[in-house]
C-alpha positions in Angstrom: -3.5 -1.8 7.4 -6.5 -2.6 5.2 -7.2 -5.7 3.1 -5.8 -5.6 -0.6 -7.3 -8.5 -2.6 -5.1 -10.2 -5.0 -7.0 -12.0 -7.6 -5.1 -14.5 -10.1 -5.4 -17.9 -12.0 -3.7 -20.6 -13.6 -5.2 -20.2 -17.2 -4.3 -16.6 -17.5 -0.9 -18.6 -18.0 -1.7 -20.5 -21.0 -2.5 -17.7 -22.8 0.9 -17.2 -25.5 1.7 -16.1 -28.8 4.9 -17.4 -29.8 8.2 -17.9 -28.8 10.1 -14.7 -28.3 7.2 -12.4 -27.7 6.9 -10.0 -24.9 3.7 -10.6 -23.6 4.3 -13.7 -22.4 3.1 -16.0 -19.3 6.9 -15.4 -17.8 5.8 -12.3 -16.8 2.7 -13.6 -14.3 6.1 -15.1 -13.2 8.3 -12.3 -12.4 5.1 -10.9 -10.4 4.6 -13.7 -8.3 8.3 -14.6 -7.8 8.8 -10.8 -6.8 5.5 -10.3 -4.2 6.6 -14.1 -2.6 10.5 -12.8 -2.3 9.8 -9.4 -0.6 6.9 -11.0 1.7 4.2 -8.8 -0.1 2.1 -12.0 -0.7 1.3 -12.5 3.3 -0.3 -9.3 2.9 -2.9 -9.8 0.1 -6.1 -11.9 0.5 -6.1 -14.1 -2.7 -9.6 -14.0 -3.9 -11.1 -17.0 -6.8 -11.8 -15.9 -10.0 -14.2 -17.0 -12.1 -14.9 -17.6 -15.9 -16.4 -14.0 -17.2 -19.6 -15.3 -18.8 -21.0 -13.6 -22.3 -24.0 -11.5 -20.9 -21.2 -10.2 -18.5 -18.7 -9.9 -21.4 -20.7 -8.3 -23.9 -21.6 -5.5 -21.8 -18.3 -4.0 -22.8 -18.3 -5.8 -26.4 -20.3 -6.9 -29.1 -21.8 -10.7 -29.3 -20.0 -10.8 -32.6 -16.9 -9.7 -31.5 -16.9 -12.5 -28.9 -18.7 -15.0 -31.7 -15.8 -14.0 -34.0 -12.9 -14.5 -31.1 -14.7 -18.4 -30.6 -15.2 -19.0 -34.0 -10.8 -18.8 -34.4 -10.6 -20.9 -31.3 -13.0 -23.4 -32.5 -11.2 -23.6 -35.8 -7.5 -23.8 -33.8 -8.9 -26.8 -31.9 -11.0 -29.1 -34.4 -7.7 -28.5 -37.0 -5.2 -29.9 -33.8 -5.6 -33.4 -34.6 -4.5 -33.4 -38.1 -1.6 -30.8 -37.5 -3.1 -27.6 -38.0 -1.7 -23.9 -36.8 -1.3 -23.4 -33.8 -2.3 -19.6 -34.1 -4.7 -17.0 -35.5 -3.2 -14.1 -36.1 -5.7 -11.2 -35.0 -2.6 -8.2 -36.2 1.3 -8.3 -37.4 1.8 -8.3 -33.2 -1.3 -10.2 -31.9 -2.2 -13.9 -32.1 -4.9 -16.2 -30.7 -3.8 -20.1 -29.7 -6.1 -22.7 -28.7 -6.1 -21.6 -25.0 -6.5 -17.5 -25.7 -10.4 -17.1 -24.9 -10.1 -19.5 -21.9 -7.5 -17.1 -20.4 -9.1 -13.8 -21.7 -12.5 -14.8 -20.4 -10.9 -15.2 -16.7 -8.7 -12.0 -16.8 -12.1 -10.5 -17.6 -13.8 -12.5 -14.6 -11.1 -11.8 -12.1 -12.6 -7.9 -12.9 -15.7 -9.4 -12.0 -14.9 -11.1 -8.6 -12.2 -7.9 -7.4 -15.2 -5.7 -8.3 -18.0 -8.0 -6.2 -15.4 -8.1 -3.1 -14.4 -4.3 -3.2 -18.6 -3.2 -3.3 -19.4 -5.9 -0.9 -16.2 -4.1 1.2 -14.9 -8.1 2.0 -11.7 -6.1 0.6 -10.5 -2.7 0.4 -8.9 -2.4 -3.0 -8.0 -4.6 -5.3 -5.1 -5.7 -8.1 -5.5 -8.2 -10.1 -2.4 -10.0 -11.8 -4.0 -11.6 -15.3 -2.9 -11.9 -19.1 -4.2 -11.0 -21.5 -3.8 -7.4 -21.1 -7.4 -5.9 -22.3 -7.2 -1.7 -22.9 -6.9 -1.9 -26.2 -9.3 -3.9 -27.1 -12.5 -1.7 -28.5 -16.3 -2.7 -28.4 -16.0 -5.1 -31.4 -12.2 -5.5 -32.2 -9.0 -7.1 -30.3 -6.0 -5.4 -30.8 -2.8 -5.0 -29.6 -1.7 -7.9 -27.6 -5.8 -7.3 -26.3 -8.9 -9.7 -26.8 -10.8 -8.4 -24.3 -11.1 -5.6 -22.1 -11.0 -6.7 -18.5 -11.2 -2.7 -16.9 -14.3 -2.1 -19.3 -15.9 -5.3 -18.1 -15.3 -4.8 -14.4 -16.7 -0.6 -14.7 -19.9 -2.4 -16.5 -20.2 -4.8 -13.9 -19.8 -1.6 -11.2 -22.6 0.2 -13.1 -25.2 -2.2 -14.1 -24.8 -4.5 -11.8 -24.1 -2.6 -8.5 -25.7 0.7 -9.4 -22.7 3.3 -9.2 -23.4 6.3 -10.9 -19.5 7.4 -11.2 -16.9 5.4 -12.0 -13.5 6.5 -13.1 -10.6 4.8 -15.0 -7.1 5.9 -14.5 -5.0 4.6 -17.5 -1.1 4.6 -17.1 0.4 2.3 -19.3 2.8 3.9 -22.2 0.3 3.1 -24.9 -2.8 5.0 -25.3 -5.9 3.2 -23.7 -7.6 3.0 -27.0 -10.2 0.2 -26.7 -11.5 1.7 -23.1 -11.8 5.1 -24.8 -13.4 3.8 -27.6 -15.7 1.5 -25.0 -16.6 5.0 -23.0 -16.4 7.8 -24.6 -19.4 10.5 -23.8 -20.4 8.3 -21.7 -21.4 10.9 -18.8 -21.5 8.3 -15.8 -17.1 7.0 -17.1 -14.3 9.4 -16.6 -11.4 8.9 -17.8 -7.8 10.1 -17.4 -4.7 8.6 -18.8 -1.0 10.0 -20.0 0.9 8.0 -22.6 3.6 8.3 -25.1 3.1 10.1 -28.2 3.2 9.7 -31.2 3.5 6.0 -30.6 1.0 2.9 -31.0 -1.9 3.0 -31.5 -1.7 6.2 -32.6 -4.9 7.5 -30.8 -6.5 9.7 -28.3 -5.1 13.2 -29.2 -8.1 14.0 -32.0 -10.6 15.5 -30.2 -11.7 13.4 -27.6 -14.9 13.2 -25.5 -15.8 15.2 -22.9 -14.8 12.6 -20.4 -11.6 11.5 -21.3 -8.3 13.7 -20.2 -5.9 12.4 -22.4 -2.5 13.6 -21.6 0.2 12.9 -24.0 3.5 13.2 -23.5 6.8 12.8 -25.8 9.5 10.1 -25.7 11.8 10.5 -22.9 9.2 12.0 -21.0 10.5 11.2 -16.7 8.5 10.6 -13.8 8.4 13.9 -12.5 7.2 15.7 -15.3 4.7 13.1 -15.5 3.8 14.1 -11.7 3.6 17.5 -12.5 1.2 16.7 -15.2 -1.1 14.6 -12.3 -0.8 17.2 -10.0 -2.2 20.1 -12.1 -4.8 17.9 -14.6 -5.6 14.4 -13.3 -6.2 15.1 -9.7 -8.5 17.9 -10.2 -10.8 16.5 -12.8 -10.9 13.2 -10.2 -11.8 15.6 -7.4 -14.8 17.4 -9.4 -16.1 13.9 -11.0 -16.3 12.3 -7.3 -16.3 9.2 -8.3 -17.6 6.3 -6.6 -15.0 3.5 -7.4 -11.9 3.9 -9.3 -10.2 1.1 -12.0 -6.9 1.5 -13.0 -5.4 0.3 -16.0 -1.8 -0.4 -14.4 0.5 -0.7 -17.5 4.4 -0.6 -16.1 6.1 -0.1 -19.5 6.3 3.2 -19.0 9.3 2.5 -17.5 12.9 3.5 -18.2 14.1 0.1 -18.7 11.1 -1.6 -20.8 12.2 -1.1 -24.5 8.8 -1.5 -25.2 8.1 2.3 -25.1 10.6 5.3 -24.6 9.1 6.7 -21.3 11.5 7.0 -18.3 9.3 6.2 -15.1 10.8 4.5 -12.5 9.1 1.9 -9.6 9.4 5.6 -7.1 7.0 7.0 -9.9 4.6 4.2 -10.1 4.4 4.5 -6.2 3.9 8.5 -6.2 1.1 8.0 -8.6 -1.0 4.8 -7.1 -0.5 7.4 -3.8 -2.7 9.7 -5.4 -5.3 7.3 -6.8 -5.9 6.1 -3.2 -5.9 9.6 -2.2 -8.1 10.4 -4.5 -10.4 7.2 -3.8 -10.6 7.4 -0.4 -11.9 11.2 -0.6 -14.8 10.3 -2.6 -14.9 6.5 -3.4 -14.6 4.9 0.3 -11.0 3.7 -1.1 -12.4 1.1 -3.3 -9.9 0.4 -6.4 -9.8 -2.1 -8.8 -6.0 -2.4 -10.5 -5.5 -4.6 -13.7 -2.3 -5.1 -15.4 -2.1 -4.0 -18.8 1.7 -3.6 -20.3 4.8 -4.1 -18.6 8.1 -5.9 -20.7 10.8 -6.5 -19.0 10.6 -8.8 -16.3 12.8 -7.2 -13.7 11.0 -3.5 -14.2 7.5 -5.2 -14.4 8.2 -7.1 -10.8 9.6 -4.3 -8.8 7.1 -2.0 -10.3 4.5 -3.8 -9.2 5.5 -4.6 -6.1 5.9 -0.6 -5.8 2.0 -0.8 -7.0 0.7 -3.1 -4.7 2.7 -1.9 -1.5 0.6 0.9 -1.9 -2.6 -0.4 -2.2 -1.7 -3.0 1.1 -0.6 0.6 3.4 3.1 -1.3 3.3 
């Protein structure tokens, strides 16, 4: 059994937009409920996770994305004492409160740490269980329940900072990866592969994209096994001629047949069969290092067994 870090923090909990909205702190909940219930948790060596700083941040982004992002905050917390909002709205589904950028800033730091511990090999692979979600947020725009993009930060980090000349994403959540396409794209030493739901939000990655992104989308009602076919005959092939050196994985769970987020009919078996092939896939050419972030994932119950399904993997369980 190898070592699977598990990188979380308190803050990524403060982080919410309003009563009744999906992407909430309940569902850093359901996850840790679920891996403590089924004994996953003795498994996983927690790892401390820092605050992303801004030179690390703005490898991915633009200063004035993040000056822009600080500049809400600021106004959220100097308007508190006489009563003021208690959100910015970014879009019609994604807000800011006063606590947003502290949480964003360590979902993007716990990429930073699982990235540092898988390269140093203190841990095999990684998944790290933070909110915000981050892939679609682009180089100088937050979107989409996204502020910043925690995958793009922790592939900089691999390539700057540690030297890696090939680093792949594997994107899996329902919605198109937009900001990490967007973030990457002709980028020579960044592959990317992803299937999501289409036409759906954000309504992206099917007009002509880069050379190194294989977009795969797929129609509503799509199931898991057509979705494996797909892996099978385009993803695992395109991983196997990149090589790459360390894979990051955008692990989005509403893909599943019970999140009414999306229309997609996956199931926790599915998410299992295809972390199976990332490892595979990392341990041919990447000395099995992975780094997982969640991204989507609705309903509570699907999101915890699903990941649990995720992580069991990872762990050898």
């Amino acid at each position: 059994m190898g070592k699977t870090g598990y990188f979380t923090h308190r803050d990524c909990w403060k982080h919410e937009m309003g009563p009744g909205h999906p992407e909430c702190p309940q569902r850093l909940d359901a996850i840790e409920d679920r891996l403590l219930l089924t004994g996953v948790t003795d498994a996983l060596e927690r790892g401390e996770v820092p605050l992303a700083t801004l030179s690390q941040i703005t490898r991915a982004h633009s200063v004035a994305h993040m000056e822009h992002l600080e500049a809400l905050n600021d106004r959220l917390v100097a308007d508190e004492p006489s009563g003021g909002p208690c959100y910015a709205a970014i879009d019609p589904d994604t807000t800011l409160c006063r606590s947003t950028v502290l949480a964003a800033r360590r979902a993007a730091g716990a990429a930073i740490a699982a990235t540092d511990a898988v390269i140093a090999g203190e841990i095999d692979n990684a998944f790290c269980a933070v909110r915000p979600p981050g892939h679609h947020a682009c180089h100088d725009r937050a979107m989409g329940f996204c502020f910043i993009n925690n995958v793009a930060v922790g592939v900089r980090h691999a390539i700057e900072v540690h030297g890696l000349e090939r680093v792949a994403i594997v994107d899996f959540d329902v919605h198109h990866g937009n900001g990490t396409e967007d973030i990457f794209s002709n980028d020579p030493r960044v592959l990317m592969v992803s299937f999501f739901q289409h036409p759906f939000y954000p309504y992206s990655g099917t007009d002509h994209p880069a050379p190194n992104m294989l977009n795969l989308p797929v129609p509503a009602y799509t199931k898991g096994m057509d979705v494996r076919e797909l892996i099978e005959a385009c993803w695992i092939p395109r991983l196997d001629e990149f090589q790459p050196q360390m894979i990051f994985v955008s692990a989005g769970f509403d893909a599943h047949r019970d999140d009414d987020l999306g229309q997609m009919r996956l199931n926790e078996n599915d998410f299992a069969w295809i972390t199976e092939r990332i490892r595979d896939v990392a341990r041919r050419h990447a000395k099995g290092r992975i780094v997982s972030m969640l991204e989507g994932g609705y309903n509570l119950d699907a999101l915890a067994t699903s990941v649990e399904a995720h992580v069991r993997v990872l762990a050898d369980l």
